[in-house]
Every structure is written in C-alpha cells, then in structure tokens.
DRENDOLO-135855 format. One record per residue (C-alpha): x, y, z. Coordinates in steps of 0.05 Angstrom, whole numbers. Last residue first. Layout:
> u; v; w
> X; Y; Z
...
//
This chain:
> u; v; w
> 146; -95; 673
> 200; -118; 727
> 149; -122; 799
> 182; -90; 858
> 119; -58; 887
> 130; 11; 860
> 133; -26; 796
> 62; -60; 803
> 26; 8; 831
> 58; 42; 770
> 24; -16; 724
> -27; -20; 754
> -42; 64; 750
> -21; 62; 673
> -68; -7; 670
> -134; 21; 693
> -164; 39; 617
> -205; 115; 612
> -192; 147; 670
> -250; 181; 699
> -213; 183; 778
> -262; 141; 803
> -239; 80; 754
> -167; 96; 765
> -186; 93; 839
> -225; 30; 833
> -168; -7; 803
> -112; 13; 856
> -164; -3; 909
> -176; -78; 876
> -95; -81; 868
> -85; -72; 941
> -143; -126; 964
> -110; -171; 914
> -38; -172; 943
> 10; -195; 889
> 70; -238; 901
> 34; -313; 885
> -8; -284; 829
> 58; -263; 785
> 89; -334; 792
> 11; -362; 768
> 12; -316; 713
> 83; -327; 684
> 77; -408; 698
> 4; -408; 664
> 26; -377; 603
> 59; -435; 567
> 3; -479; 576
> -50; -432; 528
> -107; -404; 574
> -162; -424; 620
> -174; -368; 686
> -221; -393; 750
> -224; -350; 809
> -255; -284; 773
> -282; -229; 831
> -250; -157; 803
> -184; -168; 838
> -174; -239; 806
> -195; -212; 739
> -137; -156; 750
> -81; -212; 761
> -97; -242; 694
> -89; -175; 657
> -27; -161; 684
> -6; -228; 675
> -25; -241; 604
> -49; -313; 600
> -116; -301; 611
> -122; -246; 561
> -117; -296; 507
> -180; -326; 526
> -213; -364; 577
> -255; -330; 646
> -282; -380; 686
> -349; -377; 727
> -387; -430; 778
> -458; -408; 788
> -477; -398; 858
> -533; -357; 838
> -516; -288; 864
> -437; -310; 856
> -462; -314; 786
> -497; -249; 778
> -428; -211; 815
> -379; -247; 762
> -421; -227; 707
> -413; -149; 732
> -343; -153; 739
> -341; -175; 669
> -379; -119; 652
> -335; -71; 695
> -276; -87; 670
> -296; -70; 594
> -313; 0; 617
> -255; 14; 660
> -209; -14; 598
> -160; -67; 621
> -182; -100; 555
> -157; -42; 512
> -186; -18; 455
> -148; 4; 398
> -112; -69; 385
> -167; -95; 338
> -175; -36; 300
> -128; -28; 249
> -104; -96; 248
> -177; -124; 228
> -187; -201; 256
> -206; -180; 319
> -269; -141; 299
> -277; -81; 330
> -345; -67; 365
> -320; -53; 427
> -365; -114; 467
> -368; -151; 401
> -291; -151; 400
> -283; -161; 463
> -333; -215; 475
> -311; -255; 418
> -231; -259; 450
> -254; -263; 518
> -297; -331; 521
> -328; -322; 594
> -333; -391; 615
> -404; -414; 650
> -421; -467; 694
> -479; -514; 711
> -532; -478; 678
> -603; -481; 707
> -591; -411; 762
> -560; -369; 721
> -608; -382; 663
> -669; -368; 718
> -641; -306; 727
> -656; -279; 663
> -601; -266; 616
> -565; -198; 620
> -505; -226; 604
> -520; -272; 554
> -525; -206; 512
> -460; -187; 512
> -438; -245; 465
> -383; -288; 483
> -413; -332; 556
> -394; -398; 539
> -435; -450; 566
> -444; -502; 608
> -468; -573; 622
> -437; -623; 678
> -450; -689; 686
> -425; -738; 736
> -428; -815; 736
> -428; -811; 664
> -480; -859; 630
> -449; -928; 608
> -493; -957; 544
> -556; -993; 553
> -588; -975; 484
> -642; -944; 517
> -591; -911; 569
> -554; -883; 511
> -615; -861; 474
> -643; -824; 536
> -567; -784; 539
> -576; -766; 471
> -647; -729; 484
> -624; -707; 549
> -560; -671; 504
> -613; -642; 447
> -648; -605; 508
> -594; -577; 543
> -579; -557; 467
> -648; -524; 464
> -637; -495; 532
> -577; -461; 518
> -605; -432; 446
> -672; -416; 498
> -626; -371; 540
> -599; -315; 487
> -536; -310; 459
> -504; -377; 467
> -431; -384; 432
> -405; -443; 445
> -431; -500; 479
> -394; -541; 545
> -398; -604; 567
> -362; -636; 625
> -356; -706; 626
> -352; -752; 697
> -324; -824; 684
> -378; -876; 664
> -340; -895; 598
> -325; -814; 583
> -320; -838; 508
> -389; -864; 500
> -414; -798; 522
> -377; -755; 479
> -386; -789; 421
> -463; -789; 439
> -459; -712; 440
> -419; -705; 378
> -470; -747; 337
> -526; -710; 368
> -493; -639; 348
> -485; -665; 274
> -565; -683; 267
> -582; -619; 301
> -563; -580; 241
> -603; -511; 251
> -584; -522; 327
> -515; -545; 307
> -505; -483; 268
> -531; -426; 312
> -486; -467; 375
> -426; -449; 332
> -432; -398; 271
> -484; -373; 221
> -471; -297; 223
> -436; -246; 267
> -364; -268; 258
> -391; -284; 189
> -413; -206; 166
> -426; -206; 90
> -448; -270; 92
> -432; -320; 32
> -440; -390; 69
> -389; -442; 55
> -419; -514; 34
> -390; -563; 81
> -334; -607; 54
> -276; -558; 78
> -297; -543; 133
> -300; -467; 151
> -266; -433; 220
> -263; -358; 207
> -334; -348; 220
> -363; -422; 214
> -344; -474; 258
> -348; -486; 340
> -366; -549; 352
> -386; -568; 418
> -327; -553; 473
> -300; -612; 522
> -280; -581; 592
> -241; -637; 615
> -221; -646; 693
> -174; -683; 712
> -176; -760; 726
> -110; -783; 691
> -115; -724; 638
> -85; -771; 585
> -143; -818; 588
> -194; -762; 587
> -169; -742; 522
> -160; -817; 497
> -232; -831; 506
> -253; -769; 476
> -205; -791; 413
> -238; -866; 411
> -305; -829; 412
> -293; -789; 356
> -268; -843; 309
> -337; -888; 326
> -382; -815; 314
> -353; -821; 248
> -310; -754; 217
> -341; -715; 167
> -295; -714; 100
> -225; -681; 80
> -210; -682; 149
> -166; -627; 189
> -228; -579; 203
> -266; -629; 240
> -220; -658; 287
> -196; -579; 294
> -273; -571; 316
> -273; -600; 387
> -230; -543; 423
> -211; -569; 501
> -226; -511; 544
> -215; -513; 613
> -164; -567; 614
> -146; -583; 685
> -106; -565; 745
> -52; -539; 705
> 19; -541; 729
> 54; -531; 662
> 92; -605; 656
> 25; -643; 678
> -30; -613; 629
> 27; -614; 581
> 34; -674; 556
> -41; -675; 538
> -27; -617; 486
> -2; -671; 434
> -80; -708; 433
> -104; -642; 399
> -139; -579; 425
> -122; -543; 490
> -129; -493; 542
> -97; -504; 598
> -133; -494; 673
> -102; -444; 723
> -155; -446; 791
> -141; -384; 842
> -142; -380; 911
> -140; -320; 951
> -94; -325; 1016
> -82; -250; 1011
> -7; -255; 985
> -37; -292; 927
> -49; -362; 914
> -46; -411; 855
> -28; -466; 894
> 47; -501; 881
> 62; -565; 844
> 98; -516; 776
> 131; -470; 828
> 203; -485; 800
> 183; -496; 737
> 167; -419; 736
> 239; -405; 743
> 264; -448; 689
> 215; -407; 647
> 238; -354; 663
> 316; -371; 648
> 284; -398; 580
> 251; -326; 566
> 322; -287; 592
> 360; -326; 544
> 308; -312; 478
> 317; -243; 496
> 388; -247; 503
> 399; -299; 438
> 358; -238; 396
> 406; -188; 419
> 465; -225; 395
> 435; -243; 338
> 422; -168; 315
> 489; -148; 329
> 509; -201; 287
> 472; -197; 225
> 410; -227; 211
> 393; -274; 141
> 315; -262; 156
> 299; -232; 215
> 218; -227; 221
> 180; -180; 272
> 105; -191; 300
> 127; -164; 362
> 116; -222; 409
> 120; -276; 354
> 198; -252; 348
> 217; -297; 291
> 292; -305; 277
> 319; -338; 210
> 383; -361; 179
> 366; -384; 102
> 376; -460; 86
> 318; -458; 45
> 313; -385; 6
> 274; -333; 31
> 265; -266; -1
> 204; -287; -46
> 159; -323; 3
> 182; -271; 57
> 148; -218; 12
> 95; -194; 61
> 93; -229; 130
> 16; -217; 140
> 22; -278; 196
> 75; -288; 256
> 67; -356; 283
> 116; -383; 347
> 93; -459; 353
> 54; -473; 420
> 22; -538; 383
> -43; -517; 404
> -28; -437; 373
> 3; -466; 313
> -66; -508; 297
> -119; -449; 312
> -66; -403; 280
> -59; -453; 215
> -144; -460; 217
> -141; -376; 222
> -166; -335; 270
> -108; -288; 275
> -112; -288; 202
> -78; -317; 142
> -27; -286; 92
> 50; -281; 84
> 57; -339; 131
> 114; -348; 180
> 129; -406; 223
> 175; -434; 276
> 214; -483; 310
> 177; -536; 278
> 181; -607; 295
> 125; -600; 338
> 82; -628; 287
> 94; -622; 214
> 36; -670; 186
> 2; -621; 230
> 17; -557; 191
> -8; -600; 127
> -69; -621; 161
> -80; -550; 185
> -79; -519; 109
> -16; -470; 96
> -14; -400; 61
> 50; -364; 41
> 87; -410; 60
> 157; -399; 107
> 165; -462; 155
> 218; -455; 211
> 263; -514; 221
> 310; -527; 261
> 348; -595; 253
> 345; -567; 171
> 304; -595; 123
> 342; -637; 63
> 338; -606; -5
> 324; -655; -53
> 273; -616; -88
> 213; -658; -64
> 156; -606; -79
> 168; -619; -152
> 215; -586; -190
> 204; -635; -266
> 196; -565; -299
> 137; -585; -331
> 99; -619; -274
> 118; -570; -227
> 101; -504; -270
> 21; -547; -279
> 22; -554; -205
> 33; -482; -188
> -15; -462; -241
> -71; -507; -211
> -58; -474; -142
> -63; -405; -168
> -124; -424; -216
> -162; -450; -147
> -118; -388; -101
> -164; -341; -163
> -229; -385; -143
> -213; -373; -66
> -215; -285; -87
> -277; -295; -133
> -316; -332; -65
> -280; -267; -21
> -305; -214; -53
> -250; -161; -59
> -206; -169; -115
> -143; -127; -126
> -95; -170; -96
> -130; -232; -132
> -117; -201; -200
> -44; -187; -194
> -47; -258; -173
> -80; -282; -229
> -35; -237; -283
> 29; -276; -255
> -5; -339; -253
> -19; -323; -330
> 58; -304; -341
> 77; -364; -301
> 46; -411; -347
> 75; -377; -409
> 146; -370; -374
> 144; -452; -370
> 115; -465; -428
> 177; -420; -464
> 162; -344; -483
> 168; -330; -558
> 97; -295; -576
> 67; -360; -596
> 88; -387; -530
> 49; -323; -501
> -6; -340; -545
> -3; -411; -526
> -16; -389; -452
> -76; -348; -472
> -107; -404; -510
> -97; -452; -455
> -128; -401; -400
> -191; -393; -454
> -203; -464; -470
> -211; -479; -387
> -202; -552; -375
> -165; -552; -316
> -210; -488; -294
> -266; -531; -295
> -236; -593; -257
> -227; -541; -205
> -301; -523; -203
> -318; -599; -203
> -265; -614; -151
> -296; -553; -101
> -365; -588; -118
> -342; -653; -102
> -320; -630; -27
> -391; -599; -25
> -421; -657; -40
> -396; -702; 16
> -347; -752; 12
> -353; -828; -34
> -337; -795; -105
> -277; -761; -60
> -232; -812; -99
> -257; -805; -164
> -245; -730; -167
> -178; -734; -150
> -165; -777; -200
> -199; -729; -247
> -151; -676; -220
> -94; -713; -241
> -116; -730; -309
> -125; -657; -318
> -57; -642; -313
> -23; -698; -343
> -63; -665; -404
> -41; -594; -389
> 42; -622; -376
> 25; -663; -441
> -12; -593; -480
> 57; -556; -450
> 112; -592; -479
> 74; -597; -546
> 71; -518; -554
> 143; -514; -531
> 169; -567; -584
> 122; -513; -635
> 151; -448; -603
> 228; -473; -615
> 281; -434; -573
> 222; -407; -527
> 249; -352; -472
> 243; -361; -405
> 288; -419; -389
> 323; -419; -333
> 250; -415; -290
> 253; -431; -216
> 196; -464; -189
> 203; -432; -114
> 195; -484; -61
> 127; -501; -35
> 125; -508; 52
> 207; -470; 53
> 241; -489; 91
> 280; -429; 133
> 331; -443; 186
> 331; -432; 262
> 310; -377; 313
> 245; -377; 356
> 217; -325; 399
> 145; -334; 423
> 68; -310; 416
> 23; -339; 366
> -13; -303; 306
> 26; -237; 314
> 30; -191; 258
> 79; -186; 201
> 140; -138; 199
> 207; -164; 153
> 269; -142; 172
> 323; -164; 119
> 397; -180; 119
> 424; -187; 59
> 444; -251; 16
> 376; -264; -20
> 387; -203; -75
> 442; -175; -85
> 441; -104; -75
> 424; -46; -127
> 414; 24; -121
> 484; 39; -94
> 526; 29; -156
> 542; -28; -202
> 502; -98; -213
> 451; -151; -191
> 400; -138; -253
> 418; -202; -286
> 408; -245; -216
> 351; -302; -233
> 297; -265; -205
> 309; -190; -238
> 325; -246; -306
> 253; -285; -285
> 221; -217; -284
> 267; -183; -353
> 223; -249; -391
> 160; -226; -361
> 170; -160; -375
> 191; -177; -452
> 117; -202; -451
> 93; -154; -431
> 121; -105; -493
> 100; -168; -535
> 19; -150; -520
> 24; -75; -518
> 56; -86; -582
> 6; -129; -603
> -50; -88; -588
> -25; -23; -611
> 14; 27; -581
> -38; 94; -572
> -10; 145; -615
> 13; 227; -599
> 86; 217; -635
> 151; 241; -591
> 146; 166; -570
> 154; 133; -499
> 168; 60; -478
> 161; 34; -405
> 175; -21; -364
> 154; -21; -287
> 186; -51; -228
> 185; -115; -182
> 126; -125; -153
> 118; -195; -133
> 44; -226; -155
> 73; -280; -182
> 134; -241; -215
> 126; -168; -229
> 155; -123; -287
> 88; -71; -296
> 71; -42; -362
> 75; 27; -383
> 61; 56; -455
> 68; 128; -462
> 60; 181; -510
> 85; 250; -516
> 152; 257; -505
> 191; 326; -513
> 182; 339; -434
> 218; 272; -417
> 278; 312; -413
> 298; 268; -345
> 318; 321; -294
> 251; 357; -310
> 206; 299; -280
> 133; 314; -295
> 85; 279; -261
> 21; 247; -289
> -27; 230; -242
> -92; 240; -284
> -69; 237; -351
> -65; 292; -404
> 18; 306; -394
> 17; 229; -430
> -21; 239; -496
> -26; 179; -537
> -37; 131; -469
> -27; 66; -459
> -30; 49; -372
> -6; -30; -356
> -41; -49; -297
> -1; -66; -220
> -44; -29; -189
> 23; 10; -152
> 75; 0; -198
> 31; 17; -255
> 5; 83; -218
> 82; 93; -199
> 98; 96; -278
> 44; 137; -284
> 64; 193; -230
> 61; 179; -155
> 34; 114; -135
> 95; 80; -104
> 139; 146; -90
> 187; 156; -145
> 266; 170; -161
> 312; 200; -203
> 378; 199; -190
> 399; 124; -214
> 401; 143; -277
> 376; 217; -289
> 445; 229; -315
> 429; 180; -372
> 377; 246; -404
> 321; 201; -429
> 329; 160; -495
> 356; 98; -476
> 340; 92; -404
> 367; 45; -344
> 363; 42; -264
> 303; 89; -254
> 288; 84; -183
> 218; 61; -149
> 212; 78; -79
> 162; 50; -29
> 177; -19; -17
> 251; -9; -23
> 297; 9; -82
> 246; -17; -129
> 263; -22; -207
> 245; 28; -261
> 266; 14; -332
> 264; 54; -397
> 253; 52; -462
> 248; 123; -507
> 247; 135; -579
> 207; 76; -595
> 202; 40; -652
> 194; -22; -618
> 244; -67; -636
> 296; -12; -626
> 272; 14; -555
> 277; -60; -532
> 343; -79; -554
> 367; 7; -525
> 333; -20; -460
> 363; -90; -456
> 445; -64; -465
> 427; -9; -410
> 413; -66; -371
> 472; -102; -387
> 518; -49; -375
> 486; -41; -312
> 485; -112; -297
> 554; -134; -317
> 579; -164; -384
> 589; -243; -398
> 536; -249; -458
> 489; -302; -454
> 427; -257; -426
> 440; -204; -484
> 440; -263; -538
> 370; -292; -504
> 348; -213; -515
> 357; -213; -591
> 318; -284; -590
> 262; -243; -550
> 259; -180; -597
> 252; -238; -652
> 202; -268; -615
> 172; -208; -600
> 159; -181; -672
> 90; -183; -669
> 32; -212; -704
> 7; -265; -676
> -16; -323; -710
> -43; -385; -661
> 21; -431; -649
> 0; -498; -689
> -19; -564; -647
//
C-alpha cells in the first residue's frame, strides 16, 4: 500500500525532532531545543509551548521568538486568551489577524504585540490535556492546510515525549510526573475507606516509538494490525449469531467502524506525515475523545467509547501490550478504569480493596455491583487513569469522595486513624449483632439487608439482619451477554432462599431501564429515562419477560413462603395488573402440578409520590409496601440523583419530606398494611432513628450499616426525638436535623 501524497515537510521536521529526543540534554534545554526545530520548519517567527501547572493554569515553559524572560512567568487561566480557548475546547484556532479574535488577550511581558497571526493547536493525549502549541508570524496569513496539518502532528509526537518524561526538567514549573503525591476529588458511589495498591483494569499502551523511521514498513504494520482487527470482530459476530438482535446490532455497528475507509485513510495520512502506526492510531483516538467530551447526545457519545474501544484494541495488537502486561496484582488491590462493565467488576469479586472510575454514575451497573459487594467506589475521578501507575500507593475515602494517590506521611497517618476508629466500631457493633433492635422506649424495630448476588448471603448472619428486604433481581440480567433461562433463574432463587436458612426474602421484579440498560435489549432514546420506560412500565408492556420471572420465582421457593415485590407502581391498576400477571403464573404452576408456596406475599414499592395518595382500597389489597427512598427523593424535590449539583441540595431530614413519609406511615397503620422504608437513608443513623420517631418499624439497607443504626437505636428515646422533631417543624425551620443533632449531643451521642 503507498503513503497517500502529502505535502508537508513534517517528516523531515519529525526526523529533526527524533535527533532532539536522542540527545542527552535536560528538559528545558531540550524544550527550548524543540521550539526553535519547530519555528524553523515552519517559517515562523514565533513557536511556543504552554504546559499545565495545575488544572487551571497553563504556563509558558519555552518560546523562540517571544521575550525568554516571559518563560516560566507568564501564565493563563484555562479559557482565557486563545491559547486558553485551545486548552479549554481542546480545537486548534488559525487566525491571520490575532488582536481581531474574540478572547484574545494581550500579554505585554511577552512582546507578542508585533505578531499578527496565530496558529494554536492543542498537545493532549487521549483526551488528557496537556498544553497548547503555537506558531505566530509578523505576516497577516491563515497557515495552510498542511501546515496546520504537520503542526498537529508535531503535538502528538511532543504528547507521547510530555508522557514519556522529556519535559521533566529545571525550575519550579515542572515536577515529575507519577512520583508526587496527588489529591484527586471524585464523588461517592459507595461509602468506605480503603488503602492498597493501584491496578490498573486496561494498562496504558505506552508508545516509544512516535515517530515513523520508514512510512511504507509502518503503512504495512498497520493494514495487518487493521486486518487482525476486523477478523476479531467478525468472530465476535459469529458467536452472538444465536443472542438477541440487539446484541448483533451493537456488533454490526462496530463491525462498521472496523471497516471504516475514512478512519484508515486518516491514520495513513498521519503515517504519511512521519508519525509511526502506533502514534497514527493514537492521534485519531486522541481526536475521538476530544470529540466525546464535547458531545452531548448520549447514542453519538456510546458510538465515540465504540471507536474508543476499537482504537484501544487496534494500539494492543500492534504494540504486542496486551491487557496481560506481566505485571502481577498486588495482595490489595484497588482497580483504577476509567469505565468498567459489571461482569468484569464481578470477575473481580471481593478481592478488591477498592475502586475508582473517572466516569459512571451513582446509578451505575459498576455502583449497583460495588455497592452489593460493599467495595469502597468513588466515581468522576478525573485524570486518575493518567496519574496512576500499577504498583502506585493509594487511599480512597468513599465517605468524602477523596482519592490519595502516592500519599505522604502525614497524610497516611491520618488516613490509618480514621480507618482505625471504623474497624474499632465495627468491633463494637459485633458485639450487639444477636440483640433486638430496641430503643430506650421498648420500641421495636426490624433491620433487614439489602442485597443482590449469591456473595451477600454471608452476610445476612454476620450483620444481624433479620432478613433481606430487598433482594435486586436485575444484576442477573445486566451481567449476561444474552437473556437468562427461566431454568438458570430458578436454580439462583433456590439458592437465595437456601442461604437465608428460613428468613425472609423480599425478591424484587426487574427493575431496568433509567440508568440500568441490558445490553441485548434495544436502548430507548428518551430525553428523560428516570421518568420514562422503566421497571413495572416495562414488564407490563413486555409481559412475556415478567411471567418468566414469576414462574422462576415460584419453582425456586419449592413450597417455602416467597415474597414478591414490583418496582416502581405509580398508580393502582399497574399493581393490580401485575397482581394479575402473578395469579396467571401461579394457575399455570398448579396446572402443570408444580409446588405452590405455602405462603405468598405480594407488594410493592412505593417511589413515586403518587402511590401515595392511592385509593384506599390499594392499601387495603396489597400485602406490604417498601418505601424506595432514593426515587422518591429525587421525584419528591425534583432533583435528579444522578446530577452533583443538585442532588445533595435537599435534605432528607427536610420538614417537608418527613412529613410525607409520615403521612404513608399513618394510611397504612389505617389499613393494617405492613410498611418498610429501603434506601440509602436507612443506613444513616440520624436519619434512621428519625423514621422510627415519625411511625417506620421496618428499615432495609446495605449490611454494613445495620450495626451503626441498630447501636444508635438501642440509646435513643423515641418519644424525646418525636418532640425534638415537631418543635423544629413548629418552629418554621426548614430541615429538623440542626435541632437532632443538638438534642443528640446534649444526650452524649459523638456526631
């Protein structure tokens, strides 16, 4: 195959920059080296280089041209000025007349006055920003096509030398990268402290070889790695021939961009233009991401992660790095990825000490799956991909949403006290593990787990809890490439009641679509999912799946007594249409003279406001209901839980919010209708201990929090906490917890 003619002098800007890369020099002199290369090949008066000093601040580290006093002085907000417009959208900006542009700022220290046009383009690696390059002539002229062209390319090349250590150098504005400390802020996905060693999910591909010594081997090298390529995606085509369409559609669309003629032209161009296959491939991943950060709708975002993914395994098969890089994981791991499926996290286990993601949601398959496994999660951990290396010392503080990557002493130190004073509680709480759930008053509360997977059984006994009161159904769903058989679901019912030797099972329906998608049903574009086509809405409109669950269910309780439960009811005819769906499965069993449950219980899960002012005959006909707190909040406040800026405004011990729930708990003590409250909240104590006071006597919520709870019930005195909430309701306040929380410390209670 012949290198498409471009015409450009990068390659021989490029071989000129191979000879700066061997020589033995230091990184400021070899810097400044790399700008006066690059302002010769391109006619330009001026080159110069801008680097980040922090997140915010970009710093010019090297000119030819500019005044060299402004090296390492002057400095630039992300965003402000062009060269902080390129940092920040990450687009190159070409313009004959720079003053002109919207943005521009003048910097006087540099004597960039006499300079009229301006070519920027941004140094980033796989969607890491790095810095910006930028030539400048006294001459009012756009830079041409090619030379826009090589000038990025040359920022590739200085990318993999920023990543490879040929910037480390002299002076203050530089540090070595991967040996400092650094404090990296995510949000919470699962509460806990965990310290160990990083390992990384998909290693780095490192690139030593950016630049192309001979385009035409380079050309070759990269049509076999393309070829190998696409044979491995038509395997994996033929092998889901037998699963659902959906799954074959994802394989067509990725088959598509396998084959795409325009992302193999653009990667020989680059080859053409002197970077290796290697380089070429990450150049276009490069552009993908850039792309993806900027890109809103969410089926164009998952087709960029398609040409992401296929990029990652092209780098792999040409640089030989596959995932197994011969690195062995460390007794104590914590997994860094920047995205993760649940199968994957579960081929894990409990192995993990840890994890940190630089994207996914609170709501998230990996949460779903960290959170059952009681694995410390912190999510939105920007850059932790690129800063961590396997081996690297790491703390996660899941409480605070705060990452310690390589941490000094002092830091340590503190971290081992908090993570001391946790296990000392914890020791503490075994110690009342048999006891009742009852406060000072003689009230008596039930704690029931919540749970999801066969490895939560374990610790229906070790936490204390008299039950599971919510046992999620879907994460058999979500982990599968394909539907699962009603025979495979059975055998796991059957083992779930097994393991809870004769306690009581709250068994959930399936609960997809919002955040939770399968991966061989077709996804649904909605502009609103939490609010859309989710839970009990889908198996109504897909009755056929519901049935199939329903019978599992009852051929795995085996006579014993099953407890039902569907998600997400809004109105009462969606309860009574499922009531309906479960007689009609129960019929069929006793037709086909299978064992009916001796006892039968059908509920549902109160989310939606509107369930709450049901008519009374609902109250009456359900068996039970289970306030699910997380949906009701957010529809409740109307802030969705998944957006950081508003999902922590409104607070759950709010006067309002309290009195809803109190008002539930008064319409089913009318009708005698049992009523749990499950959620996150449950397991907080101060909240837990103000749904006793308002009428609650049943609370579900992840094992670890029932010993904190149930220690904190035992020592409080409900009829004094009910007066202490009623005041700070009469007194117009808007949440109750300052007044709790002053009652709870004149009381003795450490908050």
């Amino acid at each position: 195959m012949s290198a498409p003619d471009v015409k450009t002098d990068s390659r021989q800007m490029l071989a000129r920059l191979r000879e700066v890369m061997a020589e033995d020099s230091a990184g400021q002199a070899r810097l400044d080296t790399i700008t006066r290369l690059i302002a010769e090949e391109m006619h330009s008066e001026v080159c110069s280089v801008y680097l980040f000093r922090d997140e915010e601040t970009l710093e010019l580290c090297a000119t030819e041209g500019l005044n060299p006093t402004a090296v390492h002085e002057t400095r630039l907000k992300l965003g402000e000025g062009l060269v902080g417009r390129v940092a920040r959208t990450g687009q190159r900006i070409n313009s004959p007349d720079a003053p002109s542009e919207r943005g521009f700022r003048f910097m006087p220290e540099t004597g960039e006055e006499i300079f009229s046009s301006f070519l920027g383009v941004p140094i980033q690696r796989l969607g890491e920003k790095l810095g910006v390059l930028v030539v400048q002539t006294k001459d009012a002229r756009e830079f041409e096509d090619d030379e826009v062209d090589a000038l990025e390319v040359v920022a590739m090349v200085l990318a993999e030398m920023a990543e490879l250590g040929a910037f480390i150098g002299e002076g203050a504005a530089l540090t070595a990268r991967h040996t400092q400390p650094v404090l990296l802020r995510g949000a919470t996905g699962q509460e806990g402290a965990a310290e160990g060693h990083v390992w990384l999910h998909e290693p780095r591909v490192v690139i030593t070889n950016p630049i192309a010594e001979d385009p035409q081997r380079e050309m070759e090298r990269l049509s076999e790695a393309v070829d190998e390529l696409r044979v491995g995606v038509d395997k994996m085509l033929a092998g889901a021939r037998g699963g659902g369409k959906e799954q074959i559609d994802v394989l067509e669309a990725y088959r598509m961009f396998a084959n795409s003629k325009g992302w193999m032209t653009r990667m020989q161009q680059d080859i053409a233009r002197g970077l290796s296959a290697e380089a070429a491939v990450e150049k276009e991943q490069s552009t993908a991401r850039a792309r993806m950060q900027q890109v809103s709708d969410a089926y164009l975002r998952e087709r960029l992660h398609d040409l992401d993914d296929l990029s990652n395994r092209l780098l792999r098969i040409l640089t030989g790095q596959g995932s197994e890089t011969g690195a062995e994981m460390p007794a104590d791991p914590v997994l860094i990825a920047r995205h993760i499926g649940p199968a994957e996290l579960l081929d894990y286990g409990r192995s993990l000490k840890g994890i940190v993601l630089e994207e996914g949601s609170v709501g998230s398959h990996a949460a779903i799956v960290a959170r059952a496994l009681a694995i410390p999660l912190i999510i939105h951990a920007k850059r932790i991909t690129t800063e961590a290396l396997n081996g690297d010392h790491i703390m996660v503080d899941g409480d605070q949403g705060i990452v310690h990557l390589r941490p000094d002493d002092t830091v340590g130190t503190a971290f081992r006290d908090k993570i001391a004073m946790q296990a000392a509680a914890q020791e503490r709480y075994a110690s009342i593990r048999d006891k009742p759930a009852e406060t000072k008053d003689g009230t008596r509360l039930s704690l029931h787990m919540n749970a999801g997977l066969m490895a939560d059984l374990p610790s229906l006994d070790g936490s204390g809890a008299e039950g599971v009161g919510l046992f999620r159904t879907e994460l058999q769903f979500l982990v599968r490439n394909q539907m699962p058989k009603r025979a495979e679901l059975s055998e796991l019912y059957a083992r779930v009641l097994d393991a809870a030797h004769g306690k009581r099972v709250v068994f959930r329906t399936l609960d997809i679509g919002s955040d939770k998608v399968l991966p061989y049903m077709k996804p649904n574009d909605e502009p609103n999912p939490a609010l859309g086509w989710r839970a009990i809405r889908v198996g109504l409109d897909k009755p056929g799946i519901m049935r199939m669950q329903l019978q599992a269910l009852l051929r795995a309780a085996k006579g014993r007594p099953l407890t039902v439960m569907f998600p997400f009811v809004a109105q009462f005819e969606e309860y009574r249409a499922a009531r309906a769906e479960m007689d009609k499965a129960l019929a069929r069993e006793h037709v086909l003279g299978h064992e009916i449950p001796e006892k039968l219980e059908i509920g549902a899960m109160l989310e939606t406001p509107s369930l709450a002012f049901a008519p009374d005959k609902f109250f009456e006909e359900v068996d039970f209901l289970s306030i699910g707190g997380n949906d009701l909040k957010q529809f409740f406040f109307a802030a969705d839980r998944e957006n950081e800026r508003v999902r922590r405004r409104y607070d759950t011990l709010n006067v309002s919010f309290l009195r809803f729930i109190e008002g539930i708990v008064k319409r089913c003590e009318a009708s005698g209708t049992p009523l749990s409250f499950c959620g996150e909240d449950a397991g907080r104590p101060v909240e837990a201990i103000c749904f006793a006071a308002i009428g609650l006597r049943a609370l579900s919520m992840r094992p670890a929090s029932i010993g904190p709870v149930k220690n904190i019930l035992r020592r409080v005195d409900l009829g004094e906490l009910k007066a202490v909430i009623d005041a700070a309701a009469d007194s117009g306040a808007q949440s109750v917890r300052p007044m709790v929380m002053e009652y709870l410390r004149n009381e003795g209670f450490a908050t």
